[in-house]
C-alpha positions as CSV (number, residue, x, y, z in Angstrom):
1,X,-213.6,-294.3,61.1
2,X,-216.6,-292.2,61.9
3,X,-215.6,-290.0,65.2
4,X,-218.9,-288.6,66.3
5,X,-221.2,-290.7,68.3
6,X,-225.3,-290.8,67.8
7,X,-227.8,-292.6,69.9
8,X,-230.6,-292.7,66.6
9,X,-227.8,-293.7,63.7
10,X,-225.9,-297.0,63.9
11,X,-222.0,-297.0,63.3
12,X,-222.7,-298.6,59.7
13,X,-225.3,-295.9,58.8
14,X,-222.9,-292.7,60.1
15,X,-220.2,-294.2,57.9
16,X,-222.3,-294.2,55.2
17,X,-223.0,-290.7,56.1
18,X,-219.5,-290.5,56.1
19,X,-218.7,-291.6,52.7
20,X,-221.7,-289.8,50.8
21,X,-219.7,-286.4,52.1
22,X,-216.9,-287.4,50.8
23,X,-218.9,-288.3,47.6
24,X,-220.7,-285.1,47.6
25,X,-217.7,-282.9,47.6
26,X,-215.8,-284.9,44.8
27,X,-218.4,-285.2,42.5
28,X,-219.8,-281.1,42.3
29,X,-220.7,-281.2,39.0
30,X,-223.0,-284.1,39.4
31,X,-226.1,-282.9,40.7
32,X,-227.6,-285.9,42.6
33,X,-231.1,-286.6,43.4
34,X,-232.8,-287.4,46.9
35,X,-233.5,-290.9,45.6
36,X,-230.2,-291.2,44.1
37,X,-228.7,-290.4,47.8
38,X,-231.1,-292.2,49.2
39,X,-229.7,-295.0,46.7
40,X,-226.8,-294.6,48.1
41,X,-226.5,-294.7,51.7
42,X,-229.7,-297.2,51.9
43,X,-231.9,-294.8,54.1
44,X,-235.0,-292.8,53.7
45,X,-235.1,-289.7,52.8
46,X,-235.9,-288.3,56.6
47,X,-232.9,-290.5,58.2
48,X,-230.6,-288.9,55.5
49,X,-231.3,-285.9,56.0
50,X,-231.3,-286.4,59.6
51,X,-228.1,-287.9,59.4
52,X,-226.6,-285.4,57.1
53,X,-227.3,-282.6,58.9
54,X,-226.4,-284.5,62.7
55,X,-222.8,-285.5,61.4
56,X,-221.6,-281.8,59.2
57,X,-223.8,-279.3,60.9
58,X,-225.9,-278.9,57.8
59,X,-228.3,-279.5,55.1
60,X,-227.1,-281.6,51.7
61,X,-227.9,-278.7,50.0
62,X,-226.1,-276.1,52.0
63,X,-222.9,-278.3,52.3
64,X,-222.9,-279.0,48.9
65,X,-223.3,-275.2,47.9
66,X,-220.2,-274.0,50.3
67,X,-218.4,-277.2,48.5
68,X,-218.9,-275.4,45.8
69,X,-218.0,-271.8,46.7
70,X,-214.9,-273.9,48.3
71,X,-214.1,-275.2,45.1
72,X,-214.6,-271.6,42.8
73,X,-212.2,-269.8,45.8
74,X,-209.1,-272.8,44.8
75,X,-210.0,-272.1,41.2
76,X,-210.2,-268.3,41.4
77,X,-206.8,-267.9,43.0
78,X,-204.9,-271.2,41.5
79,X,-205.8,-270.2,37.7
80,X,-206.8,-267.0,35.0
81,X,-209.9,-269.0,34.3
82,X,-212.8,-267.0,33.3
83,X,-215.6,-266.3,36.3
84,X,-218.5,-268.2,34.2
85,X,-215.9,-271.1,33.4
86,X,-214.7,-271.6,37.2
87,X,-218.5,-272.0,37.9
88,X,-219.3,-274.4,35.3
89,X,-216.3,-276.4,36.7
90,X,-217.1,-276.2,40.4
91,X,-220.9,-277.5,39.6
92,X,-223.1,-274.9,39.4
93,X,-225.2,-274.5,36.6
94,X,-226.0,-271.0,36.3
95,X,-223.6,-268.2,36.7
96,X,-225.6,-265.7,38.3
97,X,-226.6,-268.1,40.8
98,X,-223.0,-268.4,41.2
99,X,-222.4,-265.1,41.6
100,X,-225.1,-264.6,43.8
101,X,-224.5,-267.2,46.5
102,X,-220.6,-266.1,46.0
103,X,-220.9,-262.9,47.3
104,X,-223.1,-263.7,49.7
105,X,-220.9,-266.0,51.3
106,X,-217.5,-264.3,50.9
107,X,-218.6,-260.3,51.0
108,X,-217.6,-259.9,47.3
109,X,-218.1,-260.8,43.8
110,X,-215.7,-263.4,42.6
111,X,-213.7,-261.5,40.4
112,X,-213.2,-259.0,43.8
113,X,-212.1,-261.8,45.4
114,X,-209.6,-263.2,42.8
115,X,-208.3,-259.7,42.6
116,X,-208.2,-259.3,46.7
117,X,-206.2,-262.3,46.8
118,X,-203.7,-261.6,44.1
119,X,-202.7,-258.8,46.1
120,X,-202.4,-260.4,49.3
121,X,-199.4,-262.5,47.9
C-alpha cells in the first residue's frame, strides 16, 4: 500500500509507481528504456516522470544511479571482488563512469572505501 497521498496521481497509478521502484532497484543490470517504463506502468512519459520524481524525491535516472552506488557499497564490503567486476554486477556499464559517480557520491574511490570499511570492523 502506497503511503503518500497526491492530488494529480490516482491510487492505481502511485502503486504502479510503486512497483516500477521496486523493479528498478532489482533489476540494475537491465538498463530500461523510457518507452519500456512507460510500457510498464501505462503512463506517458511526463506523468512518469512526474510521478517518479513526486513519490522518491527524484529523477529515474538519479534513483537508479544511487541504486547502483547502493548496490557497489554491499558488494565492496560483503566480498574481494575486483572494483571493475562489482560494477559490471551492480549495472553499470563502464567502469570509469563507475568510478566517477562513486566518488562523487561517497568522497572516495571505491577501493578507498572498501579499504575504509575493513578497518572500521
Amino acid at each position: 500500500m502506497i503511503q503518500k497521498r497526491s492530488n494529480y496521481f490516482s491510487e492505481p497509478e502511485l502503486e504502479h509507481l510503486h512497483t516500477l521502484k521496486l523493479l528498478l532497484k532489482e533489476q540494475l543490470t537491465h538498463h530500461f528504456t523510457l518507452k519500456e517504463l512507460c510500457s510498464i506502468t501505462g503512463m506517458n512519459r511526463f506523468k512518469l516522470n512526474a510521478g517518479f520524481k513526486e513519490l522518491t524525491g527524484t529523477s529515474i535516472y538519479q534513483y537508479v544511479l544511487l541504486c547502483k552506488v547502493e548496490c557497489a557499497c554491499a558488494m565492496l564490503q560483503q566480498t574481494d571482488l575486483p572494483v571493475k567486476v562489482v560494477a559490471i554486477e551492480c549495472g553499470f556499464r563502464n567502469g570509469k563512469h563507475f568510478m566517477t559517480f562513486f566518488k562523487k557520491r561517497m568522497g572516495v574511490s571505491p577501493g578507498a572505501y572498501r579499504t575504509m570499511r575493513l578497518k572500521l570492523e
